[in-house]
C-alpha positions in Angstrom: -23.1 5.9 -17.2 -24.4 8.4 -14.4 -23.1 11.2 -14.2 -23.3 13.9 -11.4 -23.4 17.7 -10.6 -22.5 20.2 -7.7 -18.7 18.9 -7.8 -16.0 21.2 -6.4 -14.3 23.1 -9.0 -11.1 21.0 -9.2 -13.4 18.0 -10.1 -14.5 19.2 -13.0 -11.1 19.5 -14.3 -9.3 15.9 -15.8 -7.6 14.1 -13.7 -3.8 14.3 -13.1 -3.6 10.5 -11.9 -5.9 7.5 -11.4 -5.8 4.8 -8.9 -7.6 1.7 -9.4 -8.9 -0.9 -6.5 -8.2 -4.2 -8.2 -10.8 -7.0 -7.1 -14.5 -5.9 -8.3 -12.5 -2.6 -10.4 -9.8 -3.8 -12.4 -11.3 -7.4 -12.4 -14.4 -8.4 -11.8 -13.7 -11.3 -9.1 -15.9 -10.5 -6.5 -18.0 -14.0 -6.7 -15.0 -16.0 -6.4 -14.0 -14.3 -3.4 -18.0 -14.0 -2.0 -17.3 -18.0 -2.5 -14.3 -18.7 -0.4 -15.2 -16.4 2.5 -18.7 -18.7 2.5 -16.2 -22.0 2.1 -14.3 -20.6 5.2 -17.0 -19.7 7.5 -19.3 -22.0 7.2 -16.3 -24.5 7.6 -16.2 -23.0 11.2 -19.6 -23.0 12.0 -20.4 -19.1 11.6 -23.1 -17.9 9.8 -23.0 -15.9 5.9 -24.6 -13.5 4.3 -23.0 -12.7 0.8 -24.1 -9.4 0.5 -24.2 -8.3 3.8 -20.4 -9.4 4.1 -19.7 -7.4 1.0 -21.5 -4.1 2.3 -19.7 -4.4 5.4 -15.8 -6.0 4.6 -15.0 -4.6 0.6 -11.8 -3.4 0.8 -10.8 -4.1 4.6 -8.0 -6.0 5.1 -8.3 -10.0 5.4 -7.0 -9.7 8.8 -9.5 -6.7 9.6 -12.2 -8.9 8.3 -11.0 -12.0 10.4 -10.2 -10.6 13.8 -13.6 -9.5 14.9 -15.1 -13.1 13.7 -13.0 -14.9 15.6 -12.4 -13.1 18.8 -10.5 -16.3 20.5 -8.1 -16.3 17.5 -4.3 -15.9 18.2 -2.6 -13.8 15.3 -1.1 -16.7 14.2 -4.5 -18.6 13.8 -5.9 -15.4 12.1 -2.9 -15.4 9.8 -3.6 -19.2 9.0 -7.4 -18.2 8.8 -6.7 -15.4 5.8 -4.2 -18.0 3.8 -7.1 -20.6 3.8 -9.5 -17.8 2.6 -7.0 -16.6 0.2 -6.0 -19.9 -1.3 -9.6 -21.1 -1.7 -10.3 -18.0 -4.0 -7.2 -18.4 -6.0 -7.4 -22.2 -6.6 -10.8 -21.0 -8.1 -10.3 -17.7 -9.8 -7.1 -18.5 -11.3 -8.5 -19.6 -14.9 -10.9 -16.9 -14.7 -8.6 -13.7 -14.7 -10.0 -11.4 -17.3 -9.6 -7.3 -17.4 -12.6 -5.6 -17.2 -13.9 -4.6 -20.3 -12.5 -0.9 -21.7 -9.9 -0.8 -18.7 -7.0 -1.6 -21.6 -7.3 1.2 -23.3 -8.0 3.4 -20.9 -4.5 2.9 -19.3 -2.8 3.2 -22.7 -4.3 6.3 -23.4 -3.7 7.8 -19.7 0.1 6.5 -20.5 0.2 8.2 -23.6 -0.9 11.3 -22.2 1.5 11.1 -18.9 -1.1 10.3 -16.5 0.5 8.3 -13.8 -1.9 5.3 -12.8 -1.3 3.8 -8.9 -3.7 0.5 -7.6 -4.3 0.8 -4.0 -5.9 -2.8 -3.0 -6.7 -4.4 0.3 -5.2 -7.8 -1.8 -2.5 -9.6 0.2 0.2 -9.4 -2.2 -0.2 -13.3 -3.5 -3.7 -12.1 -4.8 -2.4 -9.0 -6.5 0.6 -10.6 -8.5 -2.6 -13.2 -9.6 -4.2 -10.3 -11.3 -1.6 -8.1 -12.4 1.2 -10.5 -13.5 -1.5 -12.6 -15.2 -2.9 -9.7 -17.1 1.1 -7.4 -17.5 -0.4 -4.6 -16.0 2.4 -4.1 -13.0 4.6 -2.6 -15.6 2.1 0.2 -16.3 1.6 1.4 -12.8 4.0 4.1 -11.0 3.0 2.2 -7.8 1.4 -0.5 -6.1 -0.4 -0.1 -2.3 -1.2 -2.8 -0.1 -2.1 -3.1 3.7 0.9 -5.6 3.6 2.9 -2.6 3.2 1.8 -1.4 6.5 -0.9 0.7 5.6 -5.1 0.4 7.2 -7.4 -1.2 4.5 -10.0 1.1 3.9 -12.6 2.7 4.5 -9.9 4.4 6.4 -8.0 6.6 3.1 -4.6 5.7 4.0 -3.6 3.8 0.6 -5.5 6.4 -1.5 -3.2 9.4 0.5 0.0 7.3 0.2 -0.2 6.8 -4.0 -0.9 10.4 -4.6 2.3 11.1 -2.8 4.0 8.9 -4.5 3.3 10.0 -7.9 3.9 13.3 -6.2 -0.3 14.6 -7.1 -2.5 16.1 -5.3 -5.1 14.1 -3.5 -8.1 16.4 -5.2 -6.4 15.8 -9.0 -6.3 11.9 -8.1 -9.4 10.2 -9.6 -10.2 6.5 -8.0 -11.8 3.8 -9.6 -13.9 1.8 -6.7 -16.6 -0.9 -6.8 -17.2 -1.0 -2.9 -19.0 1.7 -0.2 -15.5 1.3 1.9 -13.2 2.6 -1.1 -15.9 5.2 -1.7 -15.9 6.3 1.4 -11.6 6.0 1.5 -11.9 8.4 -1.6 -14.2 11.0 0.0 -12.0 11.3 3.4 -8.7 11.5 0.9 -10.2 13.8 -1.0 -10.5 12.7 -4.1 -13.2 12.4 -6.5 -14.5 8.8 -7.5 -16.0 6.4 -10.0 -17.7 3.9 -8.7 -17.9 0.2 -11.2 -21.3 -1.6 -10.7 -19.4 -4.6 -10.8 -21.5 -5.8 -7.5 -23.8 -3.0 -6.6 -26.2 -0.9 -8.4 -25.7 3.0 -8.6 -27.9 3.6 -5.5 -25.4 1.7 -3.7 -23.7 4.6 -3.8 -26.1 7.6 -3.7 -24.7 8.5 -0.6 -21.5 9.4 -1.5 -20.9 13.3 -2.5 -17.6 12.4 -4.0 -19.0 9.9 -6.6 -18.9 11.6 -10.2 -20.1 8.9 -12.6 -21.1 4.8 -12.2 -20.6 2.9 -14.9 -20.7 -1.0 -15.1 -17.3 -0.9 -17.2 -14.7 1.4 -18.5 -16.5 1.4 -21.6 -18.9 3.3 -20.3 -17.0 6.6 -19.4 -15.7 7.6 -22.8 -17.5 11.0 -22.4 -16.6 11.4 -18.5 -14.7 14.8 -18.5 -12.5 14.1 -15.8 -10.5 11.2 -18.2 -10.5 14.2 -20.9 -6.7 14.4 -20.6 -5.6 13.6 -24.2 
């Protein structure tokens, strides 16, 4: 775990609430969907570059992601385009769905001590009950925020704004758990403090962010991080 310094105030103190992406955070799926975005894509002719597209589209929404690569595409092709993406990484994934290592009981012990827990995902909502329903983790969180709900995928900090209201917190007591630049950077303009998992990237992925208090390649790994100090 990495740790750093220079924090406002409020960020050294625990969190009052923690919101979790879900692919690459509460998972680590991020290969199967690098996969199907290459199946689709190439499929089409266009060009990919699997870590270029992650650097640039983690945590947009599909139809964010799709609209600028196919600029001739009615919304109904792009909606057809996202299904074909999102049912290529399912077929695949779905035997695969695993929590990330120490994520378990970190929720039980944030539930024991009160601490409301929200995911905010980019996921269409197919994709999300595949990981939570699989695993029983909807029961556990006060809320769940999608851009199918009507809300900008990040790095705009929409979703991150709307589940601290929710669970009635302020934004700058919500700690988010993040594996992508774009959540990073969703956390930093909501205010909030963040972890970022090294499910895909390596900590100087995410040097640049001023927000970023620890990295850690699983919840294992943040036993001693102060801000989860709440029981």
């Amino acid at each position: 775990m990495k740790t750093e310094t220079g924090m406002p105030e409020a960020w050294k103190q625990p969190a009052a609430a923690l919101i979790f992406d879900m692919d690459g955070t509460i998972v680590d799926n991020m290969r199967f969907h690098e996969d199907a975005w290459g199946k689709l894509l190439t499929s089409h002719g266009l060009p990919f570059d699997a870590d270029e597209f992650f650097h640039r589209t983690a945590g947009m929404a599909v139809g964010e992601i799709i609209t600028p690569l196919f600029p001739q595409a009615t919304p109904e092709e792009v909606i057809a385009l996202g299904e074909a993406k999102e049912v290529f990484y399912r077929d695949a994934y779905r035997a695969h769905v695993v929590a990330l290592p120490g994520l378990l009981p970190l929720m039980a012990r944030a539930q024991s001590c009160g601490v409301p827990m929200a995911v905010a995902s980019a996921a269409p909502p197919e994709n999300i009950a595949l990981v939570l329903d699989t695993l029983g983790l909807r029961p556990h969180f006060a809320t769940v925020i999608s851009p199918s709900q009507g809300y900008r995928g990040k790095p705009h900090p929409d979703m991150f704004i709307e589940a601290a209201r929710r669970m009635d917190v302020a934004p700058e007591a919500c700690l988010v758990f993040e594996d992508a630049p774009n959540g990073i950077e969703a956390a930093r303009r909501a205010g909030m403090r963040a972890v970022a998992m090294l499910t895909m990237l390596s900590a100087d992925g995410f040097a640049g962010y001023d927000n970023v208090i620890a990295s850690a390649v699983d919840f294992n790994a943040l036993d001693r991080l102060p801000a989860l100090r709440f029981g």
